[in-house]
N, C-alpha and C positions, 0 to 999 in steps of 0.2 A: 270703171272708176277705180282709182287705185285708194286705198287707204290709207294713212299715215296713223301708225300711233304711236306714241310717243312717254316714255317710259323713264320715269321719275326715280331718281337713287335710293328714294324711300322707300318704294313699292317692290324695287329689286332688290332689299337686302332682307326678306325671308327665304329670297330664292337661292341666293348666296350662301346664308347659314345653313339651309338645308344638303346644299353640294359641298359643303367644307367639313360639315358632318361624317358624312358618310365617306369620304376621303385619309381624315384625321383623328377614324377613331380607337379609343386607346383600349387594349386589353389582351388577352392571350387565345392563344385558339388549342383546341383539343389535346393537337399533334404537341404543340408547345407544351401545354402542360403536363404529357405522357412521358416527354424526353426530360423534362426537369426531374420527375418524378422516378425514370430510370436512373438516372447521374446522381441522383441522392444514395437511390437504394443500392450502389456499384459503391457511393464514398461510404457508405455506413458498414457493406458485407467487409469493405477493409481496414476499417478505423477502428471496429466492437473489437477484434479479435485483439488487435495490437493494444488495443486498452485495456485489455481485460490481465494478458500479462505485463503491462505495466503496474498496474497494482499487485498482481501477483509477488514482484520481483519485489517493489516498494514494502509489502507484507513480512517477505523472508530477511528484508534487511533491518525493518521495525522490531522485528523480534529478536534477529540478531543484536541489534543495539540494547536493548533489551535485558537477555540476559547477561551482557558484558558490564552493565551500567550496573545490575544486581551482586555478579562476582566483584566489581568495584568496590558497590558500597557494604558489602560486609565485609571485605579486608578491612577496607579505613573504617570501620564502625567497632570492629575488633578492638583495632591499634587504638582509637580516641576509648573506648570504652573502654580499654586494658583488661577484654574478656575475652572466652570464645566465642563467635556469632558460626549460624550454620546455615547454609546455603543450600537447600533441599528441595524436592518434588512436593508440589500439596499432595498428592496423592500416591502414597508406598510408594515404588518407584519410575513411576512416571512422569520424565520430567518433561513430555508432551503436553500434558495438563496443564501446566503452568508448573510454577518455581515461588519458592519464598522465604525471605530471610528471618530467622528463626533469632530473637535472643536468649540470652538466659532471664528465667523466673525473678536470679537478683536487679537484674535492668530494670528499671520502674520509667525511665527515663523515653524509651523509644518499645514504641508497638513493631510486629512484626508486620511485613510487608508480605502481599503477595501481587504475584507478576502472571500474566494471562499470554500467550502467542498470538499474535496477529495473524489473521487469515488461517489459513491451510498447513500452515508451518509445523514441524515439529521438532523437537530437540531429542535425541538419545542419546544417554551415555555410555560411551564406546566402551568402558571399563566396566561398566554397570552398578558406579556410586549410587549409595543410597543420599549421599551426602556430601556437600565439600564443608568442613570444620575450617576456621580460622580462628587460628589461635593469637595472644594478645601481640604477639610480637610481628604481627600477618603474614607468619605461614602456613599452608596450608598440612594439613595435618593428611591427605589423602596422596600427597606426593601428584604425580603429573596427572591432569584430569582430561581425557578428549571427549568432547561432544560432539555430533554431527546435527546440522541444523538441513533438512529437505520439507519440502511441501509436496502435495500430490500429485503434482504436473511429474511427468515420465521424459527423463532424457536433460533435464534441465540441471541449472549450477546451482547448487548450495552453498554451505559454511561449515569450515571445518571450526571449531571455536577451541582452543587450549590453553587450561589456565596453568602455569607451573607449579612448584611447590612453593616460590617465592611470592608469588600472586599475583604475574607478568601473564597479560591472557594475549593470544594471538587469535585474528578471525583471519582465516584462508577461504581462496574460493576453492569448490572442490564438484565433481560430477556425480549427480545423484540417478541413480538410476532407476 
């Protein structure tokens, strides 16, 4: 005898969702995750390095702006002030330390400033000023100043920075070694 059975679209659609399951289902497998996981760590070994003297570079030029904005504002703080201001090392003469515009005792009017180098940067001066003086009329009184602006990276470009005797500063690139 043959059988007939006959099979309802109701009773067949657990059978359905069960095979569309297992067909359609979503997510990563091992391998996937190991190659994602490589392709990160290949964009990362190349991205650290190149950011890292990105900031570096961005450092050496913060500081260079920096102390040119400091040589700036004691000329014209001289001239407005119709005094001498002085543009010095905080500390004897290191002007790696930072820098700071000094007025005189008679000023009552403006505090002295001091200035810190970004990063790794440092400034030396090539003549080995204790001091740049500006006098009221904003010259300088040390005649031509050169500084050299490098950070600790080996091989890399620096700033040459020189202020005149008139109080005309120029920043150059230059090769630090």
């Amino acid at each position: 005898t043959t059988e007939i059975y006959t099979l309802s679209l109701h009773d067949a659609l657990p059978i359905l969702k069960t095979e569309s399951k297992s067909r359609n289902q979503r997510g990563f497998t091992i391998i996937e995750l190991m190659v994602g996981v490589v392709v990160a760590g290949v964009l990362l070994a190349i991205a650290v390095p190149t950011f890292n003297d990105f900031q570096a570079r961005n450092a050496l030029r913060s500081t260079s702006a920096d102390f040119i904005a400091a040589v700036n504002t004691a000329r014209i703080q001289a001239i407005n002030l119709r005094t001498s201001v002085v543009l010095k090392p905080i500390s004897g003469n290191d002007w790696g330390a930072g820098w700071m515009i000094e007025y005189p005792a008679s000023v009552i009017t403006e505090e002295n400033q001091q200035f810190q180098p970004t990063g790794s940067g440092k400034i030396v001066s090539e003549d080995g000023l204790s001091e740049i003086e500006f006098r009221s009329n904003g010259l300088s009184g040390a005649g031509e100043a050169e500084f050299s602006l490098c950070d600790d990276r080996s091989g890399e470009q620096g700033r040459t920075i020189t202020v005149s005797p008139f109080g005309k500063v120029t920043n150059e690139v230059k090769s630090c070694s």
